[in-house]
C-alpha positions as CSV (number, residue, x, y, z in Angstrom):
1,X,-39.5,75.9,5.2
2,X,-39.3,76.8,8.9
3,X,-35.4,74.9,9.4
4,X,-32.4,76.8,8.0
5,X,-29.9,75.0,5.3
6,X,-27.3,73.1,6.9
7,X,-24.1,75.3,6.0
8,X,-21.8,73.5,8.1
9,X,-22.8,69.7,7.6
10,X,-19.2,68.5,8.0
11,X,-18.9,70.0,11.2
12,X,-22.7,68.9,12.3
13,X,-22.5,65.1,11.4
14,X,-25.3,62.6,12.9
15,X,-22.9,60.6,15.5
16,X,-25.6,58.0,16.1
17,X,-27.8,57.9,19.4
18,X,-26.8,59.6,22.5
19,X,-27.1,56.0,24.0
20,X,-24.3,55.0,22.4
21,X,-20.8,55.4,23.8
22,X,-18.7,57.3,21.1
23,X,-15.0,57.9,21.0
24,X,-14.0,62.0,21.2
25,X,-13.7,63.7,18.3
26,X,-9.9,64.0,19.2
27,X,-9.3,60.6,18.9
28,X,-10.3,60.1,15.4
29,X,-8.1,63.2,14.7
30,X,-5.1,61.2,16.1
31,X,-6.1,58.2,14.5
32,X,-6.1,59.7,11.0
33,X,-3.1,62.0,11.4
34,X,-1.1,58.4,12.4
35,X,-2.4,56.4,9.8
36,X,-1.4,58.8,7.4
37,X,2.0,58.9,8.8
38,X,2.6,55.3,8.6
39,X,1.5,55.1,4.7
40,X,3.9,58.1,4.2
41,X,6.8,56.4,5.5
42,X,5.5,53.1,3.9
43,X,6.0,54.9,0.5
44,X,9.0,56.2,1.0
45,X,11.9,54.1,-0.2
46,X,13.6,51.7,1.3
47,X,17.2,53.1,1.3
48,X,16.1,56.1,3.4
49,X,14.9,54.7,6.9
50,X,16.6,51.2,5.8
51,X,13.7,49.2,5.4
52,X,14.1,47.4,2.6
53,X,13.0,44.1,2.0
54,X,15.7,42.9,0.1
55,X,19.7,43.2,0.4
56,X,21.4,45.5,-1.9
57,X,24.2,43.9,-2.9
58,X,27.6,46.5,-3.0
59,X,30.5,45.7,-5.6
């Protein structure tokens, strides 16, 4: 074997051919880190950010 074992294939992904426009790497960082957020506030409940979907009724 003349090739060394990939120790970092995470970081050293196959992105497809160069002929092919690709978004940054930064995008898909912000994309992720957002969609995370938004199923995070998603689960919260309701009566903390006041999104419920029904009305509490007070007596």
């Amino acid at each position: 074997m003349d090739e060394e074992p990939p120790f970092n294939l995470a970081l050293n992904v196959y992105k497809g051919p160069a002929s092919i426009p690709h978004a940054p790497e930064e995008v898909f960082g912000a994309f992720f880190l957002a969609t995370n957020t938004v199923l995070l506030a998603h689960m919260f409940p309701g009566k903390l950010f006041g999104s419920e979907l029904h009305v509490r009724k007070w007596e």
